[in-house]
Structure formats: C-alpha cells, structure tokens
Backbone as a chain_set.jsonl record, in Angstrom:
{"seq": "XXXXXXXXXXXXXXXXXXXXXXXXXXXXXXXXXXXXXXXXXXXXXXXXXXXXXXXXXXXXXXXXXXXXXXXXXXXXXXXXXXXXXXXXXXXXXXXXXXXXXXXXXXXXXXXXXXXXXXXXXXXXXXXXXXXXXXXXXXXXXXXXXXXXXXXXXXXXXXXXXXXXXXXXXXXXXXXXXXXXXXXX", "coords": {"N": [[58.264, 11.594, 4.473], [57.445, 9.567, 4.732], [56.94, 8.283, 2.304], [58.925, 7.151, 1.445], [60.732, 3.698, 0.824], [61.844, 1.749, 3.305], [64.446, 0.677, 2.827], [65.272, 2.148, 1.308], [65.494, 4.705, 3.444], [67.133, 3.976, 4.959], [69.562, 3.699, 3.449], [69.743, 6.522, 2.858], [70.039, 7.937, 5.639], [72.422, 6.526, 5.989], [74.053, 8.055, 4.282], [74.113, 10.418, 5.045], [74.925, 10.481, 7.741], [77.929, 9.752, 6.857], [78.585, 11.781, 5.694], [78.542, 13.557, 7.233], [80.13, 12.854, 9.327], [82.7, 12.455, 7.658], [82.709, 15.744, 7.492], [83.442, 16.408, 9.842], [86.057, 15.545, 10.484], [87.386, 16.541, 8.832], [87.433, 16.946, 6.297], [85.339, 15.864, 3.235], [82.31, 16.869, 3.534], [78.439, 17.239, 4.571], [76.957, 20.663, 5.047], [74.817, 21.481, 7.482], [74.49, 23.702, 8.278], [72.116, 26.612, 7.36], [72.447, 29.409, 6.436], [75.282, 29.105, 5.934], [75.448, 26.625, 4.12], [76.368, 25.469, 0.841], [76.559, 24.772, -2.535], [77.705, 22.706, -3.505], [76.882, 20.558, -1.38], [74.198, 20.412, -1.719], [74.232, 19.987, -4.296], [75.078, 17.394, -4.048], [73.283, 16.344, -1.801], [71.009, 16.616, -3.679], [71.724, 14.888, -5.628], [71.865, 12.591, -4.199], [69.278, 11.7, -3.263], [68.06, 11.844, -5.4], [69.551, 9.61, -6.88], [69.029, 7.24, -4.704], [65.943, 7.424, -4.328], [65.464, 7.138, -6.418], [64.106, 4.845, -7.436], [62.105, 4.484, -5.617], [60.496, 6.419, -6.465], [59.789, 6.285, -9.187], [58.527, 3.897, -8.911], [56.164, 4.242, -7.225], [55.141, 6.476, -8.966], [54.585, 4.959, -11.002], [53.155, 2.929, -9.611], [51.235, 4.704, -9.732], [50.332, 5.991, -11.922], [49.084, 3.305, -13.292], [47.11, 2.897, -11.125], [45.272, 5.32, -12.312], [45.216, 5.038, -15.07], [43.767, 2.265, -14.656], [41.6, 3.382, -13.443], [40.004, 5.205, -15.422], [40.113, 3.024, -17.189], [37.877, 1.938, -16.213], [36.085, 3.694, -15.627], [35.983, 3.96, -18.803], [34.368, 1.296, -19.382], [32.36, 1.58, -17.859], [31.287, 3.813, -18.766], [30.55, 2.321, -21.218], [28.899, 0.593, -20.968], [26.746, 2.157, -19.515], [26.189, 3.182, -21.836], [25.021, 1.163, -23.157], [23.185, 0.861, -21.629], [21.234, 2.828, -21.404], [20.633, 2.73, -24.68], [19.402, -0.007, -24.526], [17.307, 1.007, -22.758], [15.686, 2.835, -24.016], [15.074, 1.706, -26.161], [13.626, 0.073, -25.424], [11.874, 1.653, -24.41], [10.716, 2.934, -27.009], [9.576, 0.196, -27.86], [7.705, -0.13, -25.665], [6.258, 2.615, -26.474], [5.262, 2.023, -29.378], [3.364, -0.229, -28.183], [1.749, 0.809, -26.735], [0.275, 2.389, -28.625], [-0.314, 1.233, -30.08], [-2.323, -0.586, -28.523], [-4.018, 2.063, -27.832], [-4.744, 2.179, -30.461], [-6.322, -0.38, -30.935], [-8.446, 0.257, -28.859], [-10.234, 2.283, -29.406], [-11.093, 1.16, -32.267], [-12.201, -0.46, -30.944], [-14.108, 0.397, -28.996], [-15.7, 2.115, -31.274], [-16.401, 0.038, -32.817], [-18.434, -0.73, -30.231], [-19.887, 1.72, -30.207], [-21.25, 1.058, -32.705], [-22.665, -1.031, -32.383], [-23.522, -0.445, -30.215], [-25.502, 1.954, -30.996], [-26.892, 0.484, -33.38], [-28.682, -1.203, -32.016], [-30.161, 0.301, -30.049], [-31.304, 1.578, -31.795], [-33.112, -0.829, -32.944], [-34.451, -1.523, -30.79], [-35.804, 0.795, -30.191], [-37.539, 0.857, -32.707], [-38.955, -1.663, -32.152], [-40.698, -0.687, -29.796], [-42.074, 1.31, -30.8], [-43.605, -0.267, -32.928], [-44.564, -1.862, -31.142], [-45.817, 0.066, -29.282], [-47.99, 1.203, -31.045], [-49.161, -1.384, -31.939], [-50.373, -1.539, -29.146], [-51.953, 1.053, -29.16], [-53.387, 0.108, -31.206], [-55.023, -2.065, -30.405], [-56.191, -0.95, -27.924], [-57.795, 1.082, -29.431], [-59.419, -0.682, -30.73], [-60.627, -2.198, -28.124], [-62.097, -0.327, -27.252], [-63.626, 0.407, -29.076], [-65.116, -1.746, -29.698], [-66.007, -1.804, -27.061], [-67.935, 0.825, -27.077], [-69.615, -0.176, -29.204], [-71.171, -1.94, -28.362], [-72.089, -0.771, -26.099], [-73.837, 1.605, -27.289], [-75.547, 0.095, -28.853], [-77.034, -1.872, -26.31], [-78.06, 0.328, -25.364], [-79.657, 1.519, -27.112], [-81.245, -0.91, -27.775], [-82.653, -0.674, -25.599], [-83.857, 1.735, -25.319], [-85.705, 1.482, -27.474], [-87.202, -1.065, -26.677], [-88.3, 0.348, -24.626], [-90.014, 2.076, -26.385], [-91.416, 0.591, -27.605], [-92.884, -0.859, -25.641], [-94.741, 1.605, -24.807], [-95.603, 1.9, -27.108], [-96.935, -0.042, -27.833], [-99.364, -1.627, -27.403], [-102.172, -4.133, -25.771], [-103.831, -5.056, -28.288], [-102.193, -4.543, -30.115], [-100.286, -6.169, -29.667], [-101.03, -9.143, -29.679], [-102.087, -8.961, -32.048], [-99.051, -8.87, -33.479], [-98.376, -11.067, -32.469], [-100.527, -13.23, -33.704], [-99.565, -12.867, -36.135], [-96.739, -13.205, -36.277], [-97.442, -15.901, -35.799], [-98.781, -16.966, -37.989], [-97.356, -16.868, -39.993], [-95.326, -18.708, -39.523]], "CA": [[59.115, 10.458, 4.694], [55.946, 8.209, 4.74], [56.692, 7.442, 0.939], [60.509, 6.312, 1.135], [60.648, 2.595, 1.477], [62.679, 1.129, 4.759], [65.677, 0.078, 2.664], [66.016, 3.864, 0.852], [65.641, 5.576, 4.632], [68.657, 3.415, 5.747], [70.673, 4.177, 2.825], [70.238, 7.916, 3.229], [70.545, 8.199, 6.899], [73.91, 6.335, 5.951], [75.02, 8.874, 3.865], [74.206, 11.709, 5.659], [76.073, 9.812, 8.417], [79.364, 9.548, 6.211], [79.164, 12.965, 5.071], [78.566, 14.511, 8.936], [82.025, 11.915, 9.822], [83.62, 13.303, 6.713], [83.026, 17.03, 7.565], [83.769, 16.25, 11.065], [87.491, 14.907, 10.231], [87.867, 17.923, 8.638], [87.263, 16.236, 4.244], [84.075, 16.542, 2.463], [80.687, 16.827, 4.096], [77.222, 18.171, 4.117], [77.058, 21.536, 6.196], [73.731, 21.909, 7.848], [73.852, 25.337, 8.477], [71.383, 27.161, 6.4], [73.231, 30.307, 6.557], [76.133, 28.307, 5.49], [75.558, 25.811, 3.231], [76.873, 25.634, -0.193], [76.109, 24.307, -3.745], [78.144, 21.079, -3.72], [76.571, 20.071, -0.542], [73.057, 20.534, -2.049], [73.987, 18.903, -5.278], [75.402, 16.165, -3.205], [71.882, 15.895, -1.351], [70.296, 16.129, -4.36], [72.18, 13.726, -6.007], [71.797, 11.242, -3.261], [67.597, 11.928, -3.196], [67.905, 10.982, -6.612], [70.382, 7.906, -6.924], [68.463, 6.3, -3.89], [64.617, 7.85, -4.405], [64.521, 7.09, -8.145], [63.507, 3.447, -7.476], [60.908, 4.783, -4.97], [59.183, 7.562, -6.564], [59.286, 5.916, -10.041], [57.745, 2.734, -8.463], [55.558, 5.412, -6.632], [54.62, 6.918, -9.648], [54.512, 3.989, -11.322], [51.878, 2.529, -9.742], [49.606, 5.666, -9.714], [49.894, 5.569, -13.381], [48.464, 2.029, -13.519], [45.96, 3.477, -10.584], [44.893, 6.282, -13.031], [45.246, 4.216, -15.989], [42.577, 1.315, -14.209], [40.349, 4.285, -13.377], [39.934, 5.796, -16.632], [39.333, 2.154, -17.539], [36.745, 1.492, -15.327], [35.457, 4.705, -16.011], [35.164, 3.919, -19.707], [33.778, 0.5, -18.827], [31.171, 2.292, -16.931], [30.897, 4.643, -19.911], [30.072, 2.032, -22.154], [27.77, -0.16, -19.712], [25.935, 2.972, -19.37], [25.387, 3.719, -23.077], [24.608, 0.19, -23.553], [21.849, 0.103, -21.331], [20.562, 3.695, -22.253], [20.552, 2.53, -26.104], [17.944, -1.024, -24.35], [16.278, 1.403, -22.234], [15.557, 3.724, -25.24], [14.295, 0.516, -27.113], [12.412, -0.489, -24.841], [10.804, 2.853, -24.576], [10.216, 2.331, -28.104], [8.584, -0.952, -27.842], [6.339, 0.382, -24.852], [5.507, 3.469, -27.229], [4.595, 0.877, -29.863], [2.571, -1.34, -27.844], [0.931, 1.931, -26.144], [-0.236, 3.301, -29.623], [-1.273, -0.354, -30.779], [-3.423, -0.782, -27.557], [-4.833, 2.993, -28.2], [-5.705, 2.083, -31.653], [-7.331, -1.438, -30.693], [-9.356, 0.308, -27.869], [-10.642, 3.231, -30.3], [-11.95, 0.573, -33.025], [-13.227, -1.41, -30.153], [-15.113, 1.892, -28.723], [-16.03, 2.393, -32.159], [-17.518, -1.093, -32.94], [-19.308, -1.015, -29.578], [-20.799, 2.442, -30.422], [-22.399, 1.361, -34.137], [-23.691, -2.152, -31.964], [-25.016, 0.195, -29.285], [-26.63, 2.604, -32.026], [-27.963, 0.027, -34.034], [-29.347, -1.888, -30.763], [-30.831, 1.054, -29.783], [-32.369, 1.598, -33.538], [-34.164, -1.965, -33.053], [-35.084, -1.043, -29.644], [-37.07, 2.179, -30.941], [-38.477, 0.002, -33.447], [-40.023, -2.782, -31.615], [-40.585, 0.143, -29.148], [-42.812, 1.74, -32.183], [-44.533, -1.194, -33.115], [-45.306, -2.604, -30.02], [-47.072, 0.954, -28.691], [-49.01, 1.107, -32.311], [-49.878, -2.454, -31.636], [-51.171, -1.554, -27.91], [-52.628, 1.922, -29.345], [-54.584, -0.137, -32.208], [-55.933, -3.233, -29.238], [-56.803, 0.244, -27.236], [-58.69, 1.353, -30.089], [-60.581, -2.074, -31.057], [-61.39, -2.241, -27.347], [-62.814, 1.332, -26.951], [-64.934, 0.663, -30.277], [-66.404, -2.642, -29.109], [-67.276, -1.355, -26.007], [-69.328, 1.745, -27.907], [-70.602, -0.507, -30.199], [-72.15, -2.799, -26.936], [-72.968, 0.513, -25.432], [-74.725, 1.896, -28.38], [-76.415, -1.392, -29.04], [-77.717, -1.766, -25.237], [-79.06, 1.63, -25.452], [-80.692, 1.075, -28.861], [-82.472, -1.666, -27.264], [-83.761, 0.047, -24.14], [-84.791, 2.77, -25.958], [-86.395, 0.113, -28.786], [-87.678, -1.541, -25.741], [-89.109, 1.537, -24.074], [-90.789, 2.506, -27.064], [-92.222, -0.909, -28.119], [-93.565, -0.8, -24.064], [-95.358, 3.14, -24.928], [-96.625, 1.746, -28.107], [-97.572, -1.832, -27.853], [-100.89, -2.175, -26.286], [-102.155, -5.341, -25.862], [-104.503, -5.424, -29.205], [-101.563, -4.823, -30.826], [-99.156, -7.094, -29.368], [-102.09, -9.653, -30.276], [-101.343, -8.936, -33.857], [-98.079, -9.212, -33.89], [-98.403, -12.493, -32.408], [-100.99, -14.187, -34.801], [-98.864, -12.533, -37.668], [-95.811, -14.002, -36.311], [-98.17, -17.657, -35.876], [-99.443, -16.84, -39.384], [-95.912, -16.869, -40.872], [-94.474, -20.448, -39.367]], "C": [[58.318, 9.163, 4.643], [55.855, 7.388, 3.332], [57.714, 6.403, 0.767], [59.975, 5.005, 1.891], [61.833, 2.322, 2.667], [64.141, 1.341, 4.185], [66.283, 1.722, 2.258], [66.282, 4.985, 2.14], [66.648, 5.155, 4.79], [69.628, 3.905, 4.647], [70.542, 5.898, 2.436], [70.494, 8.742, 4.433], [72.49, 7.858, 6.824], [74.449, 7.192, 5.263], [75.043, 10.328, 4.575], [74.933, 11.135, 6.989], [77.548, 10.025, 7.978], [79.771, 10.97, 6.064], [79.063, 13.746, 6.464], [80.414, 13.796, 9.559], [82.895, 12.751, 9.124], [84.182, 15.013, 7.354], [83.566, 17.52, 8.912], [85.58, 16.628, 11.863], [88.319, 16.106, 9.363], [87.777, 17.632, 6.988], [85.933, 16.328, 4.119], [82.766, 16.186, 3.009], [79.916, 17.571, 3.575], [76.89, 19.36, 5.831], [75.398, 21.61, 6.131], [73.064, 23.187, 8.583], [73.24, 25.959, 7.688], [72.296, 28.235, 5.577], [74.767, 29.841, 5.617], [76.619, 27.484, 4.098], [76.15, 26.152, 1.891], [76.341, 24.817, -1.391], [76.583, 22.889, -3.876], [78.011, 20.15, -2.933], [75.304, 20.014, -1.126], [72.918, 20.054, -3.356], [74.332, 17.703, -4.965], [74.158, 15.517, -2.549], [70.653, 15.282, -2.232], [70.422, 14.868, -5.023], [71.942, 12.422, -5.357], [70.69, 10.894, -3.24], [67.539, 11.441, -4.458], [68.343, 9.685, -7.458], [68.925, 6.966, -6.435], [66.625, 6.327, -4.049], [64.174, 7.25, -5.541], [63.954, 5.831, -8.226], [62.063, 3.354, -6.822], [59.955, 5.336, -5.831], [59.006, 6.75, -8.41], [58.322, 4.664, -9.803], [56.221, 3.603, -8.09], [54.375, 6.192, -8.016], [54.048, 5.872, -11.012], [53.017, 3.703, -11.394], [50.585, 3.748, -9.422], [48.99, 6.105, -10.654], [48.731, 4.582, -13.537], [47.57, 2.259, -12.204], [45.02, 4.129, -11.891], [44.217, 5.574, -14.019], [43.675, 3.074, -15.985], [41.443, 2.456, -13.909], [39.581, 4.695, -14.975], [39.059, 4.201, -17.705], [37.901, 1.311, -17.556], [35.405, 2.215, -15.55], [34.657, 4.518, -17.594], [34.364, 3.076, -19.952], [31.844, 0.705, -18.896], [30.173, 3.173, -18.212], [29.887, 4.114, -20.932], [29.197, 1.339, -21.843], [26.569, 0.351, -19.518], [25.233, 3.587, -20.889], [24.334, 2.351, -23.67], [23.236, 0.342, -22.503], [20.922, 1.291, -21.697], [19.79, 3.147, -23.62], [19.105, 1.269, -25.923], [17.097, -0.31, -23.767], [15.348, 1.935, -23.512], [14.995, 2.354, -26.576], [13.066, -0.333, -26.819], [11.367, 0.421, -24.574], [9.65, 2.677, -25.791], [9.127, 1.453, -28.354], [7.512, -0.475, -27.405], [5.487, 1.517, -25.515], [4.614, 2.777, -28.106], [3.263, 0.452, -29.867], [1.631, -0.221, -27.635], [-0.013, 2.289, -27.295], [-1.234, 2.16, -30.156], [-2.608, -0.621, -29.723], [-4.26, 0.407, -28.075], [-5.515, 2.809, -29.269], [-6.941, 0.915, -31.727], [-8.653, -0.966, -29.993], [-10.364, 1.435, -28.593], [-11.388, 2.359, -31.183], [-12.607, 0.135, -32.017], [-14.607, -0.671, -29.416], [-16.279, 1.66, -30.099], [-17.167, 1.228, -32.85], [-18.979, -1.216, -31.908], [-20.577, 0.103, -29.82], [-21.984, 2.466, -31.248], [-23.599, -0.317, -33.285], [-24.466, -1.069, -31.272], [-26.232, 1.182, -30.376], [-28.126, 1.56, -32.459], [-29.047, -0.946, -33.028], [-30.293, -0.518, -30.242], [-32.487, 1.766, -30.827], [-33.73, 0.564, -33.606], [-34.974, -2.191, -32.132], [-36.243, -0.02, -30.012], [-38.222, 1.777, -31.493], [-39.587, -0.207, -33.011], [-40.651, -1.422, -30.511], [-42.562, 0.551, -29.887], [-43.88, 0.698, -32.323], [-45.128, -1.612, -32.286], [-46.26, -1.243, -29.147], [-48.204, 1.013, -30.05], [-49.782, -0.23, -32.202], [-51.137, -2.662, -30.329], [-52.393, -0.447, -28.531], [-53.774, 1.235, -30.235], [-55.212, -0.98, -31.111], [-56.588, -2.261, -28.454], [-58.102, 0.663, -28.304], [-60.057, 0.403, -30.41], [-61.257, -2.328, -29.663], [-62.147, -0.783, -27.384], [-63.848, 1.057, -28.121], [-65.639, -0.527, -30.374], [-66.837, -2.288, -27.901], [-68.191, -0.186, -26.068], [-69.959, 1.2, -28.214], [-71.943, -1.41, -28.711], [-72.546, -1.481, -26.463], [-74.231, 1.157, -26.367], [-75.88, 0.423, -28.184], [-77.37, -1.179, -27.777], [-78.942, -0.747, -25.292], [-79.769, 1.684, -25.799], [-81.726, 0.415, -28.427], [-82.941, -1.333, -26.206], [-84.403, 1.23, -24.669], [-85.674, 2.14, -27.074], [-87.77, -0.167, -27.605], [-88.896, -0.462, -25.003], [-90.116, 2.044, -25.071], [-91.722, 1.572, -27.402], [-93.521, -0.495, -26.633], [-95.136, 0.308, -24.605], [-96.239, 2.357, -26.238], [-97.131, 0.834, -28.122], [-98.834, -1.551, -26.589], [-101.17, -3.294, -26.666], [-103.133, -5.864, -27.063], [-103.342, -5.423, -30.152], [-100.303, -5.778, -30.863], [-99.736, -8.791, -29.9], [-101.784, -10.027, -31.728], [-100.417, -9.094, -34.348], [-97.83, -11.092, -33.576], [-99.337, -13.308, -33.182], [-100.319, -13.775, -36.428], [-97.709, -13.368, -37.403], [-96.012, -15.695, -36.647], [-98.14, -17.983, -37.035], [-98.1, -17.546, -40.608], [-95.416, -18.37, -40.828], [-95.766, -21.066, -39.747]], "O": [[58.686, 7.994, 4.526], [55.181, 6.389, 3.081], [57.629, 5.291, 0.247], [59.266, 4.919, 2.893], [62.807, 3.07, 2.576], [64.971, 2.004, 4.809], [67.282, 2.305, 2.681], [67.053, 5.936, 2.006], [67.492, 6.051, 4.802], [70.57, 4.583, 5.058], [71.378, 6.383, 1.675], [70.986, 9.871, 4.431], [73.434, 8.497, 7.289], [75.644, 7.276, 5.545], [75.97, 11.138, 4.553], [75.94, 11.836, 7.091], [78.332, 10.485, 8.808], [80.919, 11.386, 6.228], [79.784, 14.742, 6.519], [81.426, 14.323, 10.019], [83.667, 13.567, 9.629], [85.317, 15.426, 7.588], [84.014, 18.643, 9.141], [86.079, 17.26, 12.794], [89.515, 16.399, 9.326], [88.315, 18.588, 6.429], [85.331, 16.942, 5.0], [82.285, 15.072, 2.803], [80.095, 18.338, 2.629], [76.711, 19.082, 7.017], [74.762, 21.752, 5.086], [72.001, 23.537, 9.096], [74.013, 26.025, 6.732], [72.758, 28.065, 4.449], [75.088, 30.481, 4.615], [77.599, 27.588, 3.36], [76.481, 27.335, 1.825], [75.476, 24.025, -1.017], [75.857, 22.005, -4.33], [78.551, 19.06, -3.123], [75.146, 18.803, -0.976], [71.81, 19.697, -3.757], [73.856, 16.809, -5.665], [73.957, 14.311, -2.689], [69.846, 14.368, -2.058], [69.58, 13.971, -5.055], [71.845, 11.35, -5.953], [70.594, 9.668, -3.191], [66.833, 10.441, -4.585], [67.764, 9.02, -8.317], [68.121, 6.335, -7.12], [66.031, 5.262, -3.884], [63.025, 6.888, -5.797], [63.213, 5.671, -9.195], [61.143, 2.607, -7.153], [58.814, 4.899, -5.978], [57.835, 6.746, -8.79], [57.366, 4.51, -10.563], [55.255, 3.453, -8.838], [53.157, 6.352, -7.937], [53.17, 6.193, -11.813], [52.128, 3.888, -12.225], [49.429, 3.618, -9.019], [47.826, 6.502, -10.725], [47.598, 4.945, -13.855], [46.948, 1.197, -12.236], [44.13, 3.441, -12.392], [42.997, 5.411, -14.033], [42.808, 3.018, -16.856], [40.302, 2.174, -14.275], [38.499, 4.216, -15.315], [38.087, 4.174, -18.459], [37.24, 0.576, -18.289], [34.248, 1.804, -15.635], [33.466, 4.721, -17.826], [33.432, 3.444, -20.668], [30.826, 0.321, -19.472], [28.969, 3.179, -18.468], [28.919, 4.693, -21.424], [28.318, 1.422, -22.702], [25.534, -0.298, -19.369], [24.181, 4.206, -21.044], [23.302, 2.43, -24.337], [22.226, -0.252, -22.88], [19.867, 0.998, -22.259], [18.561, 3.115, -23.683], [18.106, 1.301, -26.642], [15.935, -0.654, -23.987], [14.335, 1.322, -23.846], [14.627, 2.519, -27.739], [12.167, -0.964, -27.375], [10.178, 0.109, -24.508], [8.443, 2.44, -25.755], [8.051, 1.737, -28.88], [6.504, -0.283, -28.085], [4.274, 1.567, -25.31], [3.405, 2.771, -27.879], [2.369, 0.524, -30.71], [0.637, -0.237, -28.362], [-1.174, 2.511, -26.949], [-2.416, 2.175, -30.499], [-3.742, -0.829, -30.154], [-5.23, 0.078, -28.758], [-6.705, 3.121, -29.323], [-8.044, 1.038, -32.261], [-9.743, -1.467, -30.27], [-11.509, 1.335, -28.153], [-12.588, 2.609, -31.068], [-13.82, 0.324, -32.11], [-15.759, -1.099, -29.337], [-17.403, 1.172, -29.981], [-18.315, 1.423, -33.248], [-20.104, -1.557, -32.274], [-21.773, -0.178, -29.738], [-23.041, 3.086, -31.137], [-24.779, -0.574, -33.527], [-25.631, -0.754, -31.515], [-27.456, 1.058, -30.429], [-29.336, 1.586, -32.235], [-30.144, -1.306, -33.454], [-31.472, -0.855, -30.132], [-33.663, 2.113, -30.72], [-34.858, 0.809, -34.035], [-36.014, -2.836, -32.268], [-37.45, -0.262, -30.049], [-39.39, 2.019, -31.189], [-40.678, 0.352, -33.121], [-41.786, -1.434, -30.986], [-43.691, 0.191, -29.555], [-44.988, 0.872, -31.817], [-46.325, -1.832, -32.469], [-47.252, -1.529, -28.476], [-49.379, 0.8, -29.749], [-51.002, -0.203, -32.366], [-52.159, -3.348, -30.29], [-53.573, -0.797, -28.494], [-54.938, 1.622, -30.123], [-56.266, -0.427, -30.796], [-57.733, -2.611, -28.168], [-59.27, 0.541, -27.936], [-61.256, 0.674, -30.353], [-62.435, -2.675, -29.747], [-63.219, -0.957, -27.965], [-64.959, 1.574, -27.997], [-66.687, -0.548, -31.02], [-68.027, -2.437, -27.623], [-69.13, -0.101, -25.277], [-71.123, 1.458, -27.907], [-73.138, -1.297, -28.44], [-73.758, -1.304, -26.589], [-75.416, 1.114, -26.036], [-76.758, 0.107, -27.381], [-78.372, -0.478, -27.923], [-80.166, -0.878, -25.277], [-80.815, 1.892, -25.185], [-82.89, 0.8, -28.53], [-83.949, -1.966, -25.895], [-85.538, 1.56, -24.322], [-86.561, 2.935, -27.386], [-88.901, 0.319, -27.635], [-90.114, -0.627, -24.951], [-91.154, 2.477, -24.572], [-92.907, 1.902, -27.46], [-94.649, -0.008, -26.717], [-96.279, -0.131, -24.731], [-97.469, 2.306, -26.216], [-98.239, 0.959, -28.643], [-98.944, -1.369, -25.376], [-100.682, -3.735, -27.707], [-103.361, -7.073, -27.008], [-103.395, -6.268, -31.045], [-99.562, -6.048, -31.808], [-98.939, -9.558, -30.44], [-101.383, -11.044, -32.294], [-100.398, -9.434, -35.531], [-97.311, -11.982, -34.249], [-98.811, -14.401, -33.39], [-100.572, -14.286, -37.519], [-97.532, -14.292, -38.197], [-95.316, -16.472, -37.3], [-97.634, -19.045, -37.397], [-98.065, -18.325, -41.56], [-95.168, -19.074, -41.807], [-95.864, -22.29, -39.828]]}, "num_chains": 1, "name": "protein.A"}
C-alpha cells in the first residue's frame, strides 16, 4: 500500500465503501468472504485496481524506466570514461616504454664511450708507465756504471800507488824527477 498515492487510497477505500453499502441494501457489492466470493466481485476489484492504479503504477513504472534508463547511461558514461583513460594510460605506457629504451640505449653508448676512454687512458698510462721505469732502469744503470768505473779507478790507483811505493826507491824516484826536469 506504500506505493498507491493518497488520492488513489481514497478513491478505493470509496469504492469498496459503496460496494459494502450496496451489498448491504441488498444490490450489487463486493462479498468478502473467501469461501464465498465470486467472479464479478473480483473482476469488479480488479477493474477498480486498474481504473484507479493505472496512473500510479505506470507513473511508478515510469519513473524506474527513466531510473534504469539514467543508470545504463551513467554506466555507459563510465564505460567510455574508462576506455578513454585506459587508451591515455596505454599511451602513456608507450611513451614511458619509449623514453625507457631511449635512456637504455643512451646509457649503453655512454658505458661504451667511457669504456674505450678508460681503455685507451689506461693504454697511455702503461705507456708512460713503460717509459718512465726504462728511463729509471737506464739512470739506475748509468749510476751503477759510474760508480764501478770510480771504484775501479780508485783501486787502480792504490794498487798503482802501492806498487810505485814497493818499487820506487829513492835513486829511482831521483830519475824520474831529473827526467821529468829534463823534459820542461
């Protein structure tokens, strides 16, 4: 009864009113005995549920159409709101794949450049590396063979010396000195 509007309750209380008077008076009513009842009382009911209702329940149904109707709309709305932003997400994926692959490839040459600098930096490193121990190894060598040659030498002359000493007596040291006089 929660659907009938105000005005359709009053005009079927009134007829079921008229027709309880009617059957009362002893002329045409609606019998409410179950047991009882009859067909032209129950197309009479119906009839009356449908005269007075049909403004209700088509209104009623009416607007649950144009409920339905706005859902479905809303829904496809939603539908298409949702493909639309799928379709930018999905582009923007894209992009970010893109950019992702473009960065990977930048950072790979850039690897790649730094590896042939570090090589060849390492190459010129070796080098000078090279040269500069061959340079120490030869100054190693030139010292080590002037300080023989001064060693040698020294020696030479102490043993020179030592022998001159053993052999030089003083008649002959004598001689060497008026030969040396002799000469200037």
């Amino acid at each position: 009864m929660g659907f009938l509007a105000a005005q359709d309750k009053r005009n079927i209380m009134h007829i079921v009113l008229l027709a309880t008077e009617a059957s009362s008076e002893g002329g045409f009513g609606l019998n409410f005995d179950i047991l009882e009842t009859n067909l032209i009382n129950l197309a009479i009911l119906v009839g009356a549920l449908v005269y007075f209702g049909r403004g209700f329940l088509g209104k009623l149904l009416g607007d649950r159409r144009t409920d339905i109707e706005q859902a479905i709309q809303d829904a496809e709305q939603r539908l298409k709101q949702a493909a639309e932003a799928l379709a930018e997400q999905q582009q923007n994926l894209t992009q970010a794949q893109t950019e992702a692959e473009r960065i990977r490839q930048e950072a790979e040459d850039r690897a790649k450049l730094l590896r042939d600098q570090i090589l060849a930096q390492s190459i010129q490193d070796v080098e000078r590396m090279r040269t500069t121990s061959n340079q120490e190894i030869d100054a190693e060598r030139e010292r080590v063979a002037t300080q023989l040659r001064s060693e040698i030498a020294a020696r030479a002359l102490e043993q020179a010396e030592a022998q001159l000493r053993n052999r030089l007596d003083d008649s002959t040291q004598q001689q060497l000195i008026d030969r040396s006089l002799a000469l200037l």
